[in-house]
Z-matrix of the N, CA and C atoms (Angstrom, degrees):
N
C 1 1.451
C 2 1.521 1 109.00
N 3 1.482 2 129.03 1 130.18
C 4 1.038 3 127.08 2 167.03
C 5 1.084 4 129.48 3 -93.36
N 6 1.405 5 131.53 4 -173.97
C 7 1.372 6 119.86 5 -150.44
C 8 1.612 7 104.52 6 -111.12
N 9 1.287 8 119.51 7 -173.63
C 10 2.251 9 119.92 8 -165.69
C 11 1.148 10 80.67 9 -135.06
N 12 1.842 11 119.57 10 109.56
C 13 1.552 12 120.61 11 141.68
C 14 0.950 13 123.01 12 -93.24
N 15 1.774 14 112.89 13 148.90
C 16 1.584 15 99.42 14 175.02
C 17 1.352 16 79.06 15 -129.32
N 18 1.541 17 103.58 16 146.62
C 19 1.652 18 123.18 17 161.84
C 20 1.124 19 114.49 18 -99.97
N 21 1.235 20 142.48 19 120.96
C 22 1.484 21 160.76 20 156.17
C 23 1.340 22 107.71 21 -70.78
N 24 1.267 23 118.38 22 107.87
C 25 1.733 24 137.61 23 163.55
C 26 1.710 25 112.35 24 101.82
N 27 1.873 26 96.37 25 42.48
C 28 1.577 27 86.37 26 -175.30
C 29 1.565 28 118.01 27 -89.63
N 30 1.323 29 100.75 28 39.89
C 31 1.686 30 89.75 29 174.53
C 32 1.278 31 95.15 30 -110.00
N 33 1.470 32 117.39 31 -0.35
C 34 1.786 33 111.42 32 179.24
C 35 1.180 34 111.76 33 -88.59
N 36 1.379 35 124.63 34 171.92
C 37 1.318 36 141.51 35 -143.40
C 38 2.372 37 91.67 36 -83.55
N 39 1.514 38 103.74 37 -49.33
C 40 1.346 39 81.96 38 169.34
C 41 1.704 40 120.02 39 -98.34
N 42 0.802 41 116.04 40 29.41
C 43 1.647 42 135.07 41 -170.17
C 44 2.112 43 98.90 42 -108.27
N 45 1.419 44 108.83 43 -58.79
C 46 1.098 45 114.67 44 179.63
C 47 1.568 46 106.94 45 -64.97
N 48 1.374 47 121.13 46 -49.80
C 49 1.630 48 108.99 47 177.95
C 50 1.305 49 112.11 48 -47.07
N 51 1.642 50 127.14 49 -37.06
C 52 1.321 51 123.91 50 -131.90
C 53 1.680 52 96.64 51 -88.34
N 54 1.869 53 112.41 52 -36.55
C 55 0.812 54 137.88 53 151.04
C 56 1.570 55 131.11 54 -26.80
N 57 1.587 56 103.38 55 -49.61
C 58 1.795 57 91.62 56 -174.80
C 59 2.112 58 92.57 57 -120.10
N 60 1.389 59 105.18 58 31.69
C 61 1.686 60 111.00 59 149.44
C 62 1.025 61 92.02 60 -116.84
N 63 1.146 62 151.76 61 -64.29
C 64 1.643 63 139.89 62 -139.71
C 65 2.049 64 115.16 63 -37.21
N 66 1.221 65 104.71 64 -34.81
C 67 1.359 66 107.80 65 -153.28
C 68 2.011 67 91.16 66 -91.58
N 69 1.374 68 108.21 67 -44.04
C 70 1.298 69 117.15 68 -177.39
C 71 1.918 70 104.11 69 -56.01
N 72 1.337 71 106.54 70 -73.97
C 73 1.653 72 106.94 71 152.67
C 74 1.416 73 148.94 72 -3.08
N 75 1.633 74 87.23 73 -58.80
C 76 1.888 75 91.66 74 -171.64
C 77 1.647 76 94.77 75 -96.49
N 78 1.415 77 114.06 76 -41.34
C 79 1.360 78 124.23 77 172.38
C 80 1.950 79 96.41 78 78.38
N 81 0.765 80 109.54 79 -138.97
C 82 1.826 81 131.64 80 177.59
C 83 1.350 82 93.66 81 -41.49
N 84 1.304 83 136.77 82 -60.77
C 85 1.511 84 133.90 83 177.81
C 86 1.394 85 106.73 84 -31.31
N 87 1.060 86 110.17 85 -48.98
C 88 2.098 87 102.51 86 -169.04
C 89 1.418 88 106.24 87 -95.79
N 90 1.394 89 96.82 88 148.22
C 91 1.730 90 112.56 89 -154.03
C 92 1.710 91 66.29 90 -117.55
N 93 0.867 92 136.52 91 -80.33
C 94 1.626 93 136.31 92 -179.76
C 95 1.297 94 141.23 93 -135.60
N 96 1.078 95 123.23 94 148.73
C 97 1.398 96 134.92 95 -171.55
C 98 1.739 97 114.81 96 -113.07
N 99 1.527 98 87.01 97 131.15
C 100 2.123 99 81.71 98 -177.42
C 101 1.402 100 88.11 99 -123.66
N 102 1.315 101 142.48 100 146.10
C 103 1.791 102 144.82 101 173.71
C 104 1.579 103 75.00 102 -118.97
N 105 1.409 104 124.88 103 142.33
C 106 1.539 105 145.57 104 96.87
C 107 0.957 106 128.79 105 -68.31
N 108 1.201 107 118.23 106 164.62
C 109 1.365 108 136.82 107 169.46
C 110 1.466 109 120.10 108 -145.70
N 111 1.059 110 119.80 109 151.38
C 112 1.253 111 138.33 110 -176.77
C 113 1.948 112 115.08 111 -21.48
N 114 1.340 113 104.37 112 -29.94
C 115 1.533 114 123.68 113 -177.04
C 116 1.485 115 107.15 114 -88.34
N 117 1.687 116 112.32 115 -14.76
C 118 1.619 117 106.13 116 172.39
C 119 1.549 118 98.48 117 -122.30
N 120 1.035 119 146.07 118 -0.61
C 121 1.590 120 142.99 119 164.77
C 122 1.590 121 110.79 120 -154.44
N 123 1.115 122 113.96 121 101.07
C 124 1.323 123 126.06 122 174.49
C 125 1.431 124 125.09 123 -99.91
N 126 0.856 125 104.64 124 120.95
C 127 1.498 126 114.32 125 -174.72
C 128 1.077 127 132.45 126 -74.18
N 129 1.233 128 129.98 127 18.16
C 130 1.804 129 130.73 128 154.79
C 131 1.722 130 104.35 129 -108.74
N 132 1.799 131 109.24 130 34.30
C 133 1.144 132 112.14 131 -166.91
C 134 1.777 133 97.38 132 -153.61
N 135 1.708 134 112.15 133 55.34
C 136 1.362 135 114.24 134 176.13
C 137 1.553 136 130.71 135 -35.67
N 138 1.368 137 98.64 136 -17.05
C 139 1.860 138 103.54 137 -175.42
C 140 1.497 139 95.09 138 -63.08
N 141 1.371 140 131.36 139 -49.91
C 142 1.559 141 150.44 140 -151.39
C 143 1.166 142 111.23 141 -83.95
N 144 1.011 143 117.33 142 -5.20
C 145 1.634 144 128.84 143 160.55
C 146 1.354 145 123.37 144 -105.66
N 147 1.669 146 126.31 145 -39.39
C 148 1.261 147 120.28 146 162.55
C 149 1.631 148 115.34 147 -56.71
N 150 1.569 149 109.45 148 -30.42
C 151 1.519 150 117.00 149 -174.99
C 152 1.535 151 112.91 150 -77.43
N 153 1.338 152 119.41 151 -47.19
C 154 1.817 153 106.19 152 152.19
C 155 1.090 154 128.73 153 -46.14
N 156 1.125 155 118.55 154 -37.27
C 157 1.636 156 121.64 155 177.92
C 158 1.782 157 101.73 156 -51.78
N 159 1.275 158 110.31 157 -56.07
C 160 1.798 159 124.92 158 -153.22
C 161 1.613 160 81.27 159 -72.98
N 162 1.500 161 111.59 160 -54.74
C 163 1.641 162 113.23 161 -157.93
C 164 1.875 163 106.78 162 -43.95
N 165 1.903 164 102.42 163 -69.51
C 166 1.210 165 125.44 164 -160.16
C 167 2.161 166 98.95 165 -81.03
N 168 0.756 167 113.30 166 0.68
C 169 1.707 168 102.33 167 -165.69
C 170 1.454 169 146.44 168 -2.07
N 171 1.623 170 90.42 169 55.85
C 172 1.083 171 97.83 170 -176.02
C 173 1.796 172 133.49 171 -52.77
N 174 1.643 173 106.22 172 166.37
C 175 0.895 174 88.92 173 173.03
C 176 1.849 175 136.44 174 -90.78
N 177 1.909 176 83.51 175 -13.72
C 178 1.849 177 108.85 176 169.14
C 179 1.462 178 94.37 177 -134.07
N 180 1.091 179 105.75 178 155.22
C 181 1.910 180 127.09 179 164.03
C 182 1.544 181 106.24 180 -127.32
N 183 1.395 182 93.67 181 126.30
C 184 1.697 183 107.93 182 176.10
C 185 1.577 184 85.11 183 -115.16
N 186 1.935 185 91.96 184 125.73
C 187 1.453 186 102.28 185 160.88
C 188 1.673 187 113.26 186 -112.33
N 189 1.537 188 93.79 187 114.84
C 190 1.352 189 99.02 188 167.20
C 191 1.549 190 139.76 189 -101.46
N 192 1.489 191 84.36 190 5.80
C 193 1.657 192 106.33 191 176.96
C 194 1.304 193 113.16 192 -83.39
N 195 1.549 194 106.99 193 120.29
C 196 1.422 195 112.79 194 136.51
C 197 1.440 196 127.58 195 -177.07
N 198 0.836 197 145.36 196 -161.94
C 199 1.583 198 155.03 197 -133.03
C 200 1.722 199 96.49 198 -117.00
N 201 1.563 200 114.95 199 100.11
C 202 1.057 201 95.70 200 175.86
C 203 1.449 202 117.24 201 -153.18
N 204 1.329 203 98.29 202 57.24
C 205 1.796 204 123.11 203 -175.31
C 206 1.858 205 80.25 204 -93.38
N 207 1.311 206 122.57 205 114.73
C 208 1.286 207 116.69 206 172.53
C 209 1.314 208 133.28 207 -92.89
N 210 1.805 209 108.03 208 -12.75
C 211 1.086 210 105.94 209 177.40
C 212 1.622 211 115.65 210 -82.55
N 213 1.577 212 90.77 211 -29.92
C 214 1.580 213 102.16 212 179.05
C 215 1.570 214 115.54 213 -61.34
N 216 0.933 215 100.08 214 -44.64
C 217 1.245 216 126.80 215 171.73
C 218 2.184 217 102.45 216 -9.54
N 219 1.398 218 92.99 217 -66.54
C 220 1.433 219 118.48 218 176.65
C 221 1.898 220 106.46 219 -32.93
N 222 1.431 221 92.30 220 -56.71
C 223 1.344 222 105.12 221 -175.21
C 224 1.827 223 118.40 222 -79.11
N 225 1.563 224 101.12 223 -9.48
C 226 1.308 225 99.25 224 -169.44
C 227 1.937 226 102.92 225 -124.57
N 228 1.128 227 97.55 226 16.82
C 229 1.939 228 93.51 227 -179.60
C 230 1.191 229 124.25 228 -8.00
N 231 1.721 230 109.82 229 -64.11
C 232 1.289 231 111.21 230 -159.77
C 233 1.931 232 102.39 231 -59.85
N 234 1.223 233 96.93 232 -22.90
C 235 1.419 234 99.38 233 -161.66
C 236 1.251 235 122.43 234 -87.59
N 237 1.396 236 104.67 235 -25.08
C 238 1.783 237 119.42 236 155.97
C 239 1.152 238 119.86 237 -66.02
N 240 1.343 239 137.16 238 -58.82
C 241 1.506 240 151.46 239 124.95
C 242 1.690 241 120.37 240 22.10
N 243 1.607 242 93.53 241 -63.05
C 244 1.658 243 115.54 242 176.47
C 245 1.187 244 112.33 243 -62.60
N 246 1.624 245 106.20 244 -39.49
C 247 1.864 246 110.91 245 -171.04
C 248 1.213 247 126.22 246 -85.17
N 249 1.608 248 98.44 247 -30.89
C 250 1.300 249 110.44 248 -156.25
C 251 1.852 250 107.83 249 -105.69
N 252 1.517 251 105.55 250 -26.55
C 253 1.542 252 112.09 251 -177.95
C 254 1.490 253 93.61 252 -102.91
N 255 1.433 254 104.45 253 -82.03
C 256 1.601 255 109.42 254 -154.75
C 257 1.107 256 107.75 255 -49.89
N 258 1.880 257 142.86 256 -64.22
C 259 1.210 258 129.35 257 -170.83
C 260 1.700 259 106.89 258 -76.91
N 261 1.188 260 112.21 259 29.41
C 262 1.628 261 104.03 260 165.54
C 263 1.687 262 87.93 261 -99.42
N 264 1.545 263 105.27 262 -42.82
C 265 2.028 264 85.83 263 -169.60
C 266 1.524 265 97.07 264 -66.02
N 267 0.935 266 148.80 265 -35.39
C 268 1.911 267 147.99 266 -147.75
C 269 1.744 268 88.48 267 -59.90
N 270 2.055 269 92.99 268 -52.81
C 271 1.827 270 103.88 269 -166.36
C 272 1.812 271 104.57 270 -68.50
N 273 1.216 272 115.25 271 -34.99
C 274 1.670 273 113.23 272 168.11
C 275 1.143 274 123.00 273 -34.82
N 276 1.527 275 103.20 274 -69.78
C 277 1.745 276 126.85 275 169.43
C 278 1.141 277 127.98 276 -40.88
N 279 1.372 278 122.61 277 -47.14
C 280 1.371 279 129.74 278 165.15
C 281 1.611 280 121.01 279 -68.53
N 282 1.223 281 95.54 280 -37.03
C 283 1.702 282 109.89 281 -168.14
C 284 1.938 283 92.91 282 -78.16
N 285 1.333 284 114.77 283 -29.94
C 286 1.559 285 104.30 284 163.51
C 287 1.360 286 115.03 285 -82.82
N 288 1.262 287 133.11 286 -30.18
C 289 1.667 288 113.34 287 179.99
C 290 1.528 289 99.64 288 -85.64
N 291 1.045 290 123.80 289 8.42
C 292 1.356 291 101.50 290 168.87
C 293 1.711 292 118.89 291 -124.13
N 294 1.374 293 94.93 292 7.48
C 295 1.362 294 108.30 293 166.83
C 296 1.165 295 127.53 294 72.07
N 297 1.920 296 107.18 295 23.89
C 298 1.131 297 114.76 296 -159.74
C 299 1.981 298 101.67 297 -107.84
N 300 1.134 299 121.52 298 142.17
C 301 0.907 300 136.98 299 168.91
C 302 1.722 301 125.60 300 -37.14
N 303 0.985 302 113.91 301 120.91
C 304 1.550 303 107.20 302 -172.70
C 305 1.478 304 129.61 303 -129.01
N 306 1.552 305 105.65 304 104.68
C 307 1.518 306 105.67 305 179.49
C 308 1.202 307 123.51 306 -96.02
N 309 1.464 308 132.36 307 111.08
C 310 1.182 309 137.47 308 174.83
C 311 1.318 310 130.40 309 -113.03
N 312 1.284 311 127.10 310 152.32
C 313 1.563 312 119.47 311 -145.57
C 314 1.879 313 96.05 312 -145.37
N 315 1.426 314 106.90 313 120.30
C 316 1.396 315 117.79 314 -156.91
C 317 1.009 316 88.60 315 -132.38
N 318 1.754 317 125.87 316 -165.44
C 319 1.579 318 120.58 317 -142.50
C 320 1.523 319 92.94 318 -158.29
N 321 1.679 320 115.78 319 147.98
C 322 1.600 321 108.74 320 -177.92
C 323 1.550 322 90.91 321 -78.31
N 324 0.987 323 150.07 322 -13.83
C 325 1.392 324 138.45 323 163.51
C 326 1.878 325 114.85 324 -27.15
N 327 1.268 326 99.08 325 -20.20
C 328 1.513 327 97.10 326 176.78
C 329 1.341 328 132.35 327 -93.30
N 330 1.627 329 97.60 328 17.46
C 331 2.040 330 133.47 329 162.90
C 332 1.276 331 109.09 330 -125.30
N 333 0.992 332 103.32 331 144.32
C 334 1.653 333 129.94 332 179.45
C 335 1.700 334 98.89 333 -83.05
N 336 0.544 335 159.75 334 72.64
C 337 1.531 336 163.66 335 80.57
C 338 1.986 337 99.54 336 96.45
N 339 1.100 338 117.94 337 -9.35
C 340 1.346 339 137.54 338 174.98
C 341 1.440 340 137.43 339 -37.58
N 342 1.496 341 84.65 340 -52.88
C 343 1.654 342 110.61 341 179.11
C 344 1.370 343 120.35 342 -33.58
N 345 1.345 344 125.34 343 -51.88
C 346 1.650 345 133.54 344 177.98
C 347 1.293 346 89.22 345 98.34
N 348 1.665 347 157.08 346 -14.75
C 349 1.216 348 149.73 347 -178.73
C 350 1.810 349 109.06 348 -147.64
N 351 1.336 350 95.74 349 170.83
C 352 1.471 351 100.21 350 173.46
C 353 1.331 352 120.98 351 -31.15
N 354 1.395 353 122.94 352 162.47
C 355 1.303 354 121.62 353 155.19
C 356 1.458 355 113.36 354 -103.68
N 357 1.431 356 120.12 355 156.26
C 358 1.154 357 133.62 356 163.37
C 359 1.527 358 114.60 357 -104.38
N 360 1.427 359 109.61 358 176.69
C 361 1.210 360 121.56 359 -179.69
C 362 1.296 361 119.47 360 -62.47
N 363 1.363 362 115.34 361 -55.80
C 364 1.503 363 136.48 362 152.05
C 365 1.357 364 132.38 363 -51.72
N 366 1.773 365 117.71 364 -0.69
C 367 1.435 366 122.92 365 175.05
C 368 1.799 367 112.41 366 -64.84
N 369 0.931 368 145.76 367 143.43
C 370 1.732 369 123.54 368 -179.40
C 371 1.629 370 91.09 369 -92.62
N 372 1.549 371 79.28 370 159.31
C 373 1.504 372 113.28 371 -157.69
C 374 1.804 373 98.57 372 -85.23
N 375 1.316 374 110.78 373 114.13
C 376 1.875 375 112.18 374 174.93
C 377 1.489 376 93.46 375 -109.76
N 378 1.632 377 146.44 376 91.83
C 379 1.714 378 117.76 377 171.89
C 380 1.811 379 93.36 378 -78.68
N 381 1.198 380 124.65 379 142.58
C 382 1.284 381 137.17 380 138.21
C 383 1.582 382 124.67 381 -55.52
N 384 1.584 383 127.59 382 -5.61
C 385 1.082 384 84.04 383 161.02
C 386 1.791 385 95.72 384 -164.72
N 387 1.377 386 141.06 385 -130.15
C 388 1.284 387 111.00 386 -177.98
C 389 1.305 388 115.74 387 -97.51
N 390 1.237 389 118.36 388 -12.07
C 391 1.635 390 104.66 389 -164.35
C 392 1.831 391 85.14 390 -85.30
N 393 1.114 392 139.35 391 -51.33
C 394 1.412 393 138.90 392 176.05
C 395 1.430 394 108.87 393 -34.56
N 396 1.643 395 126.90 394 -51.68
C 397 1.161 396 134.31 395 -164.38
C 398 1.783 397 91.49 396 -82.34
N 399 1.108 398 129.78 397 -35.37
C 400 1.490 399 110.54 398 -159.07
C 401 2.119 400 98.89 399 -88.80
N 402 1.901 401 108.77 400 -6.81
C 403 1.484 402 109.07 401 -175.34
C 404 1.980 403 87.64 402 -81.43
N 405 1.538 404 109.43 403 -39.38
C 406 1.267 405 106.43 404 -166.77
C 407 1.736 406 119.38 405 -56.41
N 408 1.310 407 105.56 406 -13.60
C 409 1.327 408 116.11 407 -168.24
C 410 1.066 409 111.56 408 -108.13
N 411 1.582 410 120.49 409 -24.79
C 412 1.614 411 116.42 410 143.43
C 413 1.727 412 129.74 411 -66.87
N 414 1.337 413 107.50 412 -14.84
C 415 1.590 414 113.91 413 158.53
C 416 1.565 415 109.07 414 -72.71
N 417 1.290 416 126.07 415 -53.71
C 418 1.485 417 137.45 416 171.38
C 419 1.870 418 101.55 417 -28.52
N 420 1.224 419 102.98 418 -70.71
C 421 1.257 420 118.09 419 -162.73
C 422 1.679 421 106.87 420 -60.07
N 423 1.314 422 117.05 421 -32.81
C 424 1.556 423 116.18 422 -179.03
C 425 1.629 424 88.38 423 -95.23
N 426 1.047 425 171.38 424 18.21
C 427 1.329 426 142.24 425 95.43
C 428 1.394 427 145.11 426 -46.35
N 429 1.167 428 89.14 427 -17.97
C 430 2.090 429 116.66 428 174.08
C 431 1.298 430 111.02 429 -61.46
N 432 1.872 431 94.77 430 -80.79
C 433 1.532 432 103.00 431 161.15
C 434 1.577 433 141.09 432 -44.55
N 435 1.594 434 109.09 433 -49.73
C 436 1.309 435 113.12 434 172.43
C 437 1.382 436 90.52 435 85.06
N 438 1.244 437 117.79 436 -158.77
C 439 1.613 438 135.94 437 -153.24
C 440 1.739 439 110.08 438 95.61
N 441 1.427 440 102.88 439 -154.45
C 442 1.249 441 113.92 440 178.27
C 443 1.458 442 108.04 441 -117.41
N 444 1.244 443 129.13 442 106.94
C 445 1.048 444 153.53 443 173.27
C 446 1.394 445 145.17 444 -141.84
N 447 1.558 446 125.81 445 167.86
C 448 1.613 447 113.38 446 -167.57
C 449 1.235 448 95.79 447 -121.29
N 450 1.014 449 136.72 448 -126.54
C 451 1.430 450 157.36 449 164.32
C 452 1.482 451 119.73 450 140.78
N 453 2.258 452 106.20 451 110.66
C 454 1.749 453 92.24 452 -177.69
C 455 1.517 454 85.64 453 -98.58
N 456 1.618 455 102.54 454 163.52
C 457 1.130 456 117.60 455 -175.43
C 458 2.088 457 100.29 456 -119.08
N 459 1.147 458 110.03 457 99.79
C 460 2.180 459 132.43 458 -161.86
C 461 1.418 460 92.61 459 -97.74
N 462 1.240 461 86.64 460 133.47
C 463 1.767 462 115.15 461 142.63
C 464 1.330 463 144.04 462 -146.74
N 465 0.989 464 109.33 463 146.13
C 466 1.810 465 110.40 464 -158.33
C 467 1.414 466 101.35 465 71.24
N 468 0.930 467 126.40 466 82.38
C 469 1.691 468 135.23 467 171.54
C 470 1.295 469 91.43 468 -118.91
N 471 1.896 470 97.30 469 126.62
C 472 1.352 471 107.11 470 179.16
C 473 2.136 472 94.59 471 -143.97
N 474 1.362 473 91.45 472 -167.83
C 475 1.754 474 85.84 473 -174.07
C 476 1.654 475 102.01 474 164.95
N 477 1.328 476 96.47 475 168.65
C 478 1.878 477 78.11 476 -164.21
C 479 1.236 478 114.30 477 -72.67
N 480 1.639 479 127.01 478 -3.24
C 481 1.071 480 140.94 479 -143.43
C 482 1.632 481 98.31 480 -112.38
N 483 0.887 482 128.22 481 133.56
C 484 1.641 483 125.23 482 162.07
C 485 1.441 484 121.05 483 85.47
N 486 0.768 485 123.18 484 170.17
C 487 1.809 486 131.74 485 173.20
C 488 1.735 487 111.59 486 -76.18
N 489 1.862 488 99.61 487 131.70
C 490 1.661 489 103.09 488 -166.40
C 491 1.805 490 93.20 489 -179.44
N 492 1.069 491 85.84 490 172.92
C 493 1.713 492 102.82 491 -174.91
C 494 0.975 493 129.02 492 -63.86
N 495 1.764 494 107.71 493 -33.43
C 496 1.656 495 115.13 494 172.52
C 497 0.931 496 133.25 495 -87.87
N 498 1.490 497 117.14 496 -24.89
C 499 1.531 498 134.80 497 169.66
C 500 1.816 499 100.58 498 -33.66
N 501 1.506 500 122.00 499 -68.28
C 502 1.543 501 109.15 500 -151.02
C 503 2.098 502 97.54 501 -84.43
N 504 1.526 503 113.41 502 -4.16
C 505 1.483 504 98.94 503 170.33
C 506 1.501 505 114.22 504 -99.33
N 507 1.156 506 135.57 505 6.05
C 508 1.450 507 145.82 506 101.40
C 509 1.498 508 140.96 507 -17.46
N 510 1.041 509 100.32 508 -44.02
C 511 1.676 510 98.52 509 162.28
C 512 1.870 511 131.22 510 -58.60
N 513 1.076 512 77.67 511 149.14
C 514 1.786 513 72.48 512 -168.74
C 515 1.201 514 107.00 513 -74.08
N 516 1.632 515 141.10 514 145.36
C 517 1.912 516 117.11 515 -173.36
C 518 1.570 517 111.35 516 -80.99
N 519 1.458 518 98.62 517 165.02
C 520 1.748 519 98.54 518 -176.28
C 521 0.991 520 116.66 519 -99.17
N 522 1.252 521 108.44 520 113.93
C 523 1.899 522 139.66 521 166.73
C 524 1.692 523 92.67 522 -0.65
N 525 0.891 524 128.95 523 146.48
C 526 1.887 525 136.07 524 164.81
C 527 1.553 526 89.82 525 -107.25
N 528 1.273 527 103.73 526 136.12
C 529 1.360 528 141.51 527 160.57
C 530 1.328 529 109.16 528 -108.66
N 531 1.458 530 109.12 529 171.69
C 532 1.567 531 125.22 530 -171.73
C 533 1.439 532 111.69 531 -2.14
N 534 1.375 533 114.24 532 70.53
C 535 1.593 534 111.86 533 169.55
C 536 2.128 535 112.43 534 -118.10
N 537 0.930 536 86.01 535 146.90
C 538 1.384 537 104.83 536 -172.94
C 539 1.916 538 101.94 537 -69.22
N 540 1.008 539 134.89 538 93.90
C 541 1.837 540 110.99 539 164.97
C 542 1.705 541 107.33 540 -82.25
């Protein structure tokens, strides 16, 4: 028997990759696959996440949702905060009473860039500013709770899908017209 993933935030840029590898990947391992997106569990809306959990019962949840306009971020706290900390503990909580497996995917934004070398797992967490502080508090919260869970901590995540760094040095350059040499 194989196992029921559901991915949380697959209309996003790493939500949608995870989505159209998952099945190629696990192959025979997955008995099924459910993708949401933001339009069926939204995350400044914790009821809608404990209720996928009960609905879909999976046997892992990959969360790929969250809030990660960073500059805005500044201007939008409460709202990064909501996505990125609080409904990560709601998805913890559930994902431990139901014994379901939990992959969550957080950001080196939750170090200050300081160090002079790599970070480790065990480095403590300084974010400089809110979207870092509101990922750090969704790491907080999946150590609180506990369960069974992973957590990678990405940067520079890009994909053909969505807004990212590589998309515009990718472009092919534009032809010059009417220019003087």
């Amino acid at each position: 028997m194989g196992i029921r993933l559901l991915i949380l935030g697959a209309n996003g840029q790493l939500g949608h990759s995870l989505s159209q590898h998952a099945k190629p990947a696990l192959g025979e391992t997955l008995n099924e696959l459910v993708c949401w997106g933001k339009d069926k569990v939204d995350f400044t809306k914790p009821d809608q996440i404990v209720s996928a959990l009960k609905d879909v019962r999976p046997d892992v949840v990959i969360n790929a949702a969250a809030y990660t306009q960073v500059e805005k971020a500044e201007d939008e706290p409460d709202i990064a905060h909501q996505i990125n900390a609080k409904s990560v503990g709601v998805l913890a909580e559930q994902a431990k009473k139901q014994d379901v497996v939990l992959v969550h995917y957080s950001t080196d934004y939750v170090f200050d860039g300081t160090l002079g070398r790599p970070y480790v797992e065990t480095d403590p967490l300084a974010p400089v500013n809110a979207y870092g502080q509101s990922k750090a508090e969704g790491e907080n919260y999946l150590l609180q709770i506990g369960g069974n869970w992973v957590c990678f901590r990405t940067g520079w995540v890009y994909a053909q899908r969505g807004h990212n760094f590589a998309k515009p040095c990718l472009k092919p350059p534009v032809p010059a017209t009417n220019c003087i040499l």
